[in-house]
C-alpha positions in Angstrom: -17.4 1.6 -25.0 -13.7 3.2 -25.6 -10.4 1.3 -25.7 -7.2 2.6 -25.7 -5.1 0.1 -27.4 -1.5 1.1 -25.8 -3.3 1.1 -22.0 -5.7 -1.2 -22.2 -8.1 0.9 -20.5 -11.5 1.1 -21.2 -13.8 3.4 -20.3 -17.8 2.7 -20.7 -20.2 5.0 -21.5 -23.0 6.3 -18.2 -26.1 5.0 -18.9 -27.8 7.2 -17.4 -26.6 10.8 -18.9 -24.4 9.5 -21.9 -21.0 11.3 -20.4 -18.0 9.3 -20.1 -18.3 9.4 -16.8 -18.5 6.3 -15.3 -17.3 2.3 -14.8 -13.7 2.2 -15.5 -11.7 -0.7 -16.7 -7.8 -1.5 -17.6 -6.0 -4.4 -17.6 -2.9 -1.9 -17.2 -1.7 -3.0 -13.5 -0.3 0.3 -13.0 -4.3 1.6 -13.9 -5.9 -0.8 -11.9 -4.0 0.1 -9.0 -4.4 3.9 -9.0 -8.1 3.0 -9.7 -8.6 0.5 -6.7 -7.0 3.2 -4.4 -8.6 6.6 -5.8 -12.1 5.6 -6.9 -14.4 4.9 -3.4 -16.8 1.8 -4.1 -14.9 0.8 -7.4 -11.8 -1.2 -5.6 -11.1 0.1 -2.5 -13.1 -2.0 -0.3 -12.5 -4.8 -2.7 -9.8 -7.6 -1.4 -8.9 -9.6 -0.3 -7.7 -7.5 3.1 -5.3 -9.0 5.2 -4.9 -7.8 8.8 -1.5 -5.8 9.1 -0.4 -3.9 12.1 -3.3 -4.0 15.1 -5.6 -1.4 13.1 -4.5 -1.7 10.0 -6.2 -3.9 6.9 -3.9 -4.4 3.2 -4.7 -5.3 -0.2 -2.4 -6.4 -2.9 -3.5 -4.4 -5.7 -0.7 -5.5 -8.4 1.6 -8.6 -7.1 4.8 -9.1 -7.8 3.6 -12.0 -10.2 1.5 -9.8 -12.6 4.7 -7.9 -13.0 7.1 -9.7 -13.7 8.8 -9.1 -10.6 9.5 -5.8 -11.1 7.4 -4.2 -8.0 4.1 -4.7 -5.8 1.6 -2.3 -5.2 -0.4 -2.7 -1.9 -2.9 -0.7 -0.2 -3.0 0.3 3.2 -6.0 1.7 5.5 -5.1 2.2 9.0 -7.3 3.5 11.9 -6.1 6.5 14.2 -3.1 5.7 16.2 -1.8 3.0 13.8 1.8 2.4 13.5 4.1 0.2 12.1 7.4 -1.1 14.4 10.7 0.5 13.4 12.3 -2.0 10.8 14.1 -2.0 7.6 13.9 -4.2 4.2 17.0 -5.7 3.0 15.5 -6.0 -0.7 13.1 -3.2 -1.3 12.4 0.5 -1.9 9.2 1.4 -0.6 7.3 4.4 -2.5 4.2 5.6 -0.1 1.6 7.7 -1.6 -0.5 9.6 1.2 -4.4 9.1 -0.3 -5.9 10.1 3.3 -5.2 11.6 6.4 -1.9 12.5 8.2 1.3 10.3 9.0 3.7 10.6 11.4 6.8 8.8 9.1 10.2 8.7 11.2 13.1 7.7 8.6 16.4 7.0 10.3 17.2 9.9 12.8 14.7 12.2 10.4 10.7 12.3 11.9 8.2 14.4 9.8 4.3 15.0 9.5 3.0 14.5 6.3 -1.1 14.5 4.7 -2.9 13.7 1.7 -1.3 14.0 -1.5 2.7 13.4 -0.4 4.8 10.9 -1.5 7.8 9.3 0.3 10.4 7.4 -1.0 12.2 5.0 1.8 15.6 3.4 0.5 16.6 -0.1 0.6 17.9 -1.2 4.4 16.9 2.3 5.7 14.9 2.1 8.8 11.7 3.8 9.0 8.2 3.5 10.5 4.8 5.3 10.3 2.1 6.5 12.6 -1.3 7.8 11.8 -1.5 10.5 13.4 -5.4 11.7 12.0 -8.5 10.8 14.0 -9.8 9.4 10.6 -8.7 6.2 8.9 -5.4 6.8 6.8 -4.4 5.3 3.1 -1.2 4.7 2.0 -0.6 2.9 -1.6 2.7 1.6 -1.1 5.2 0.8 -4.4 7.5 -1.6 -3.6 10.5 -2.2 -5.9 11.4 -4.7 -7.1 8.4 -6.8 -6.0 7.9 -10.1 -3.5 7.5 -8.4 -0.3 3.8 -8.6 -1.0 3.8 -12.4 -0.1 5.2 -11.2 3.3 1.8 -10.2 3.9 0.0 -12.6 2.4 2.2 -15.4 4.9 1.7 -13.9 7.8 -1.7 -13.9 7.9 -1.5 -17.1 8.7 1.3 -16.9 11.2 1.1 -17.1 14.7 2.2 -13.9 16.8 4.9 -15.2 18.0 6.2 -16.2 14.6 6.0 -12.7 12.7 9.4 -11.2 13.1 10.8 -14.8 12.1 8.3 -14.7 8.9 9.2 -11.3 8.2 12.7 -11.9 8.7 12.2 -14.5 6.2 11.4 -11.8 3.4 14.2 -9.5 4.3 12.2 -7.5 6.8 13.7 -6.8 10.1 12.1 -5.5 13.2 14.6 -3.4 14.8 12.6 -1.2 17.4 8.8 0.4 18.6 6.7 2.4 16.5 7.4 6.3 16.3 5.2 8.2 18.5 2.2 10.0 18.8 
């Protein structure tokens, strides 16, 4: 077993052939994030998943707690046809990373189509919303800075229906029209 001392990371030898291929470990939440979201089997079916959007399932992968604050990292997977309602966050950037599939992202009068490997920064009290627009499921890690909206999704799990725009409200999150289209 291998530690880097400034990361925290460890990487373990495979058993099997000797390479350093293998189990990976860090207690570097910046790490264990991009780890959960890239490796399949290792963290990204790992939870806890809360139910989102109708189709889509989250996972807070760093909290706002573990970092001081500073930002949240969440994971998204959301089936075909998934979208999110046009809204806007009074306190947070949001920083997607496209790890599968193809979104439809509409950010204020601007609409574009954009797959695997993209990344899209949305600024404070800018509307936006997003569409899967593949006939696969879809990830998104999402960045949000600073950190807290995270607990948004964590509460309103355990909302009512007819209480979610006052929860997300709550957090600085304002629904302000439909989802983009197809």
């Amino acid at each position: 077993m291998k530690i880097d001392k400034k990361t925290g990371t460890t990487l373990q030898r495979n058993q099997r052939n000797g390479t350093s291929e293998g189990h990976v470990e860090t207690t570097n939440p910046i790490e264990r994030a991009a780890i959960a979201a890239a490796l399949p089997g290792e963290g990204n079916d790992g939870g806890p998943w809360y139910e989102a959007a109708d189709g889509e399932r989250i996972a807070v992968r760093v909290s706002s707690v573990e970092s001081h604050g500073a930002y949240a990292i969440v994971e998204s997977i959301a089936a075909p046809g998934c979208a999110t309602p046009m809204h806007l966050h009074r306190n947070e950037e949001e920083h997607f990373v496209i790890i599968a599939g193809q979104y439809r992202i509409a950010i204020g009068a601007k609409l574009f189509d954009a797959s695997a490997g993209t990344s899209v920064t949305i600024s404070k009290g800018a509307t936006h919303s997003w569409r899967n627009i593949s006939t696969e499921p879809g990830r998104l890690v999402v960045i949000l800075t600073p950190g807290g909206f995270e607990q948004c999704i964590q509460t309103i799990r355990n909302s009512p229906p007819e209480k979610l725009e006052e929860v997300a409200a709550s957090y600085g999150c304002y629904i302000v029209g439909p989802p983009v289209s197809a």
